[in-house]
C-alpha positions, 0 to 999 in steps of 0.5 A: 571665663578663664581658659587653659588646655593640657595634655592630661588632668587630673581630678582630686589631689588626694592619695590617688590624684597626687600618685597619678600626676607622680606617674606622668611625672615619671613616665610621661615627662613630655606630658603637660598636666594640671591637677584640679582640687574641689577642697582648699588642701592636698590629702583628699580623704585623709585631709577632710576627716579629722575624727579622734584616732582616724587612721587607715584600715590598711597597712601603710606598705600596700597604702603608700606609693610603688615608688616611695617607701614608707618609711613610719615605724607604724604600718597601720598610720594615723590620719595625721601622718598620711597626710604629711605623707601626700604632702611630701610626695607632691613637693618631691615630684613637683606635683604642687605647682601643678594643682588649682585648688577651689576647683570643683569639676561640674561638666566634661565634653567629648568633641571627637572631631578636635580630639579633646575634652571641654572641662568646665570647673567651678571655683567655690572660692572666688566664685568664678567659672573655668573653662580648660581643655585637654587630650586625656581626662583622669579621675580620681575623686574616688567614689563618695560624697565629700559634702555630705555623709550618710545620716538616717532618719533617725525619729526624734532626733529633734529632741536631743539636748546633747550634740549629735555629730557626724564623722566626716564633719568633726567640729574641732571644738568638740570636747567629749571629756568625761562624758556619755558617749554613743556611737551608732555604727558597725563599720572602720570608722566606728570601731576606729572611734570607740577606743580613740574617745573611750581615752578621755570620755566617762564611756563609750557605747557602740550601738549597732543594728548588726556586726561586723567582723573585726580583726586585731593586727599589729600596729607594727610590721615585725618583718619590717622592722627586721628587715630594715635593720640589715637593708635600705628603705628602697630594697625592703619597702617591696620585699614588705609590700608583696608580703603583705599583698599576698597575705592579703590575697590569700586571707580573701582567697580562702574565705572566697573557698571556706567561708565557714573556716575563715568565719570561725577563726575570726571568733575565736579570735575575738573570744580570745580578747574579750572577757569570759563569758562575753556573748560574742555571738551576739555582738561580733558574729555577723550575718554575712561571709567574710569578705562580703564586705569589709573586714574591720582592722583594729591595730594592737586590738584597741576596740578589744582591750577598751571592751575588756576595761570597761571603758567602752560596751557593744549594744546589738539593737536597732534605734526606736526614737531619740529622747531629749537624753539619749537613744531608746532601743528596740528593746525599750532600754534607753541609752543615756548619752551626751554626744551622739556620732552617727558613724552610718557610713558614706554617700556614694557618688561617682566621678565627684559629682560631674556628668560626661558628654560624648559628641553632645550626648550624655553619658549615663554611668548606669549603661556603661561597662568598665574596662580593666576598671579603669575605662568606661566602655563608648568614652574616650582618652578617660581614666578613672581611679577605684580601688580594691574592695578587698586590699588597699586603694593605692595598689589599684591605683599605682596601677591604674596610673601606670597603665594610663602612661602606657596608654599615652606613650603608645598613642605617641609611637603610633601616631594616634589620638583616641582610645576609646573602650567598648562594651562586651558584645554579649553576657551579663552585667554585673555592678563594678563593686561586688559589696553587700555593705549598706553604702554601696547597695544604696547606689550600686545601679547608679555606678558602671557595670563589669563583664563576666569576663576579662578585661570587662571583669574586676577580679580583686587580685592585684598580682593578676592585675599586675600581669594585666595592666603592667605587662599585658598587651595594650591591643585586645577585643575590649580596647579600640585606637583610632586616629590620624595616621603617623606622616609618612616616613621619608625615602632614602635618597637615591645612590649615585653609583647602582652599579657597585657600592658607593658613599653618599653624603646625606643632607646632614654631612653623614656618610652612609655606605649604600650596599649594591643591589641586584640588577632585578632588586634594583629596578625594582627598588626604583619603582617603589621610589617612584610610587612614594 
């Protein structure tokens, strides 16, 4: 069994993993630090999915890095360059040397009395056990299982002669030109594969119990593309990104404030795209408020104009049975196919998989409360990485990962080892991710909780969270350091001559003038000598 300690490690070497260790870089360079990686590659998610037309949901200028421009013309991107974008990151900073790749976590010990954890890893591909310690763990696995997406029991689906596949596991010899195709499926990852395999496929059927909200946006930024005309990357890459934080938070501010508004200028939206006539009552008007849960982004409204051409359809139903041809509805009406994607969504799972233990007792999850999101309440020098619900993950995460330096940067000025959150002594406990969608109510009480109030509660705005985590005080009601006191700092020597001024040579060859004190601040400037 191998052994190693580091200052800080790293769980996940994807956007958020690789944008941690470039923060220590950056702002703790005396750090030594290791980056653990369960797969075999950088780029987390954007390196596992490899469906037709994968892309982000958000816009590239809030998704990529603080510190390094996006430079692609397109500002919601393909999987493909994400992943080249990661990549690049981490070689610029020195980050690749720093990952083992196979890693998978299983286990990490708190002992408090070395101030340290034990992380035990598995290496899936030689097999072998590993054993590394360090004075600060952070997570950044995200919140959803790598191995396994969300698939129903779907009867019958024994019976299907065609292929039946799921997003997160794309075979790569998977032709659907020319063919039926059915996707079951209301979410980003359904709407972003309908018109990416309505290109080649005879048709394309979204099949969805119930809809979503969906909104076309530009895949261009033209502010952006302006800007750069007359600026470096550097000066108009953050005047982009807070224009587009900010109409992100008042988009989600005012369907907070007029759900009704918001709703209703979404479908009009939507009419305006599709045929005359089109029931989008039916197949584009959800149950639920905007922001309730996610609001699906399609760039150029590609979902739309595949619709309008005929080369894609929305089916409102619920899945009776599988037959050996297709899908029958509720309805009775049997969609024919010949590859089935069941697009059903992700299966939670916090902290990668592994389980924490503080002093020889196991942490549940369940009974903890989070910290400015980013700490759980009785676990010490331990970070975690999630995300905004209502923006994109890396605007948290740059932020979780600057507060973290800041947390290890005070630990040195003071002398101190541990930082340990505590809970809220009373109010109620909220789940830490506040939506309805069917992934996270699946598994919401196996998660942490958040407070009523700050710093125990997520409130979803980033440039509060700026003020908070970037600016604010380390030292608050919710947050406890502890440790060995810092040595005590050596007195001055004493001067030869108290009774004018005088030069001492210090040990070092310096020359310091002493300044003559008064008979009575003399004596006693002689006592607190002694008393050192």
């Amino acid at each position: 069994m191998a052994s190693d300690h580091v200052d800080v490690l790293i769980v996940g070497a994807g956007l958020s993993g690789v944008g941690a260790a470039c923060h220590l870089r950056r702002n703790c360079p005396d750090k030594t630090y290791a980056v653990l990686e369960a797969r075999g590659a950088i780029g987390g998610t954007w390196d596992l999915f490899r469906y037709p037309g994968i892309r982000s949901d958000s816009d590239m200028f809030t998704l990529g890095y603080s510190f390094k421009p996006w430079t692609d013309p397109k500002a919601i991107a393909d999987g493909d360059s994400i992943r080249r974008y990661v990549r690049e990151t981490a070689r610029e900073y020195g980050v690749e040397e720093h990952i083992r790749f196979h890693h998978r976590v299983v286990r990490a010990e708190w002992d408090s009395a070395s101030a340290r954890w034990t992380v035990h890893a598995h290496r899936d591909d030689t097999g072998e056990d590993v054993v590394l310690t360090c004075a600060f763990l952070f997570t950044c696995s995200g919140y959803y299982r790598y191995d396994a997406g969300y698939t129903p029991d779907f009867p019958g689906a024994e019976r299907f002669t065609g292929e039946l596949v799921h997003p997160q596991h794309w075979p790569e010899d998977l032709d659907h030109t020319g063919k039926r195709v059915v996707v079951i499926g209301s979410g980003a990852t359904a709407v972003t594969l309908v018109p990416a395999m309505a290109e080649r496929a005879g048709h394309v059927t979204m099949l969805q119990r119930s809809p979503t909200y969906v909104i076309a946006l530009p895949s261009r930024d033209a502010v952006a593309d302006a800007l750069r005309r007359w600026l470096p990357a550097k000066a108009a890459y953050p005047v982009v990104r807070w224009k587009n934080v900010l109409l992100g938070t008042a988009n989600f501010q005012l369907s907070r404030r007029a759900p009704k508004l918001v709703r209703s200028l979404l479908l009009r939206a939507a009419r305006g795209r599709l045929p005359a006539g089109y029931d989008v009552d039916r197949h584009f008007s959800p149950r639920y408020d905007p922001w309730d849960q996610r609001l699906c982004v399609v760039p150029d409204g590609d979902l739309f104009d595949a619709v309008r051409a005929g080369r894609a359809s929305v089916v409102t139903d619920t899945v009776d049975t599988f037959t050996e041809r297709g899908v029958r509805l509720g309805s009775g009406e049997e969609l024919p196919a010949d590859v089935v994607v069941t697009a059903t969504g992700l299966n939670l799972l916090a902290l990668g998989g592994m389980t924490l233990a503080v002093d020889g007792v196991d942490v549940d999850l369940a009974r903890t409360v989070a910290y400015k999101g980013m700490m759980l309440s009785g676990v010490p020098n331990f970070a975690m990485t999630i995300g905004y619900t209502n923006a994109s993950w890396t605007l948290k995460a740059d932020l979780v990962a600057t507060y973290t330096c800041r947390l290890l940067r005070h630990l040195d000025a003071t002398g101190q080892q541990l930082v340990t959150p505590v809970a809220p002594r009373s109010g109620q406990l909220e789940p830490l991710i506040d939506l309805k969608s069917g992934y996270v109510l699946r598994s919401v009480d196996t998660l942490p909780r958040q407070g009523g109030r700050a710093p125990w509660r997520l409130y979803q705005n980033y440039a509060r969270d700026v003020l908070l985590m970037k600016r604010g005080r380390l030292v608050d009601e919710g947050i406890r350091f502890s440790g060995p006191p810092r040595p005590p700092v050596p007195a001055p020597p004493e001067p030869r001559s108290p009774d004018r001024g005088s030069t001492t040579r210090t040990a070092e060859g310096e020359h310091r003038a002493q300044v003559r004190l008064p008979r009575r601040d003399r004596r006693g400037h002689r006592r607190r000598q002694r008393d050192r």
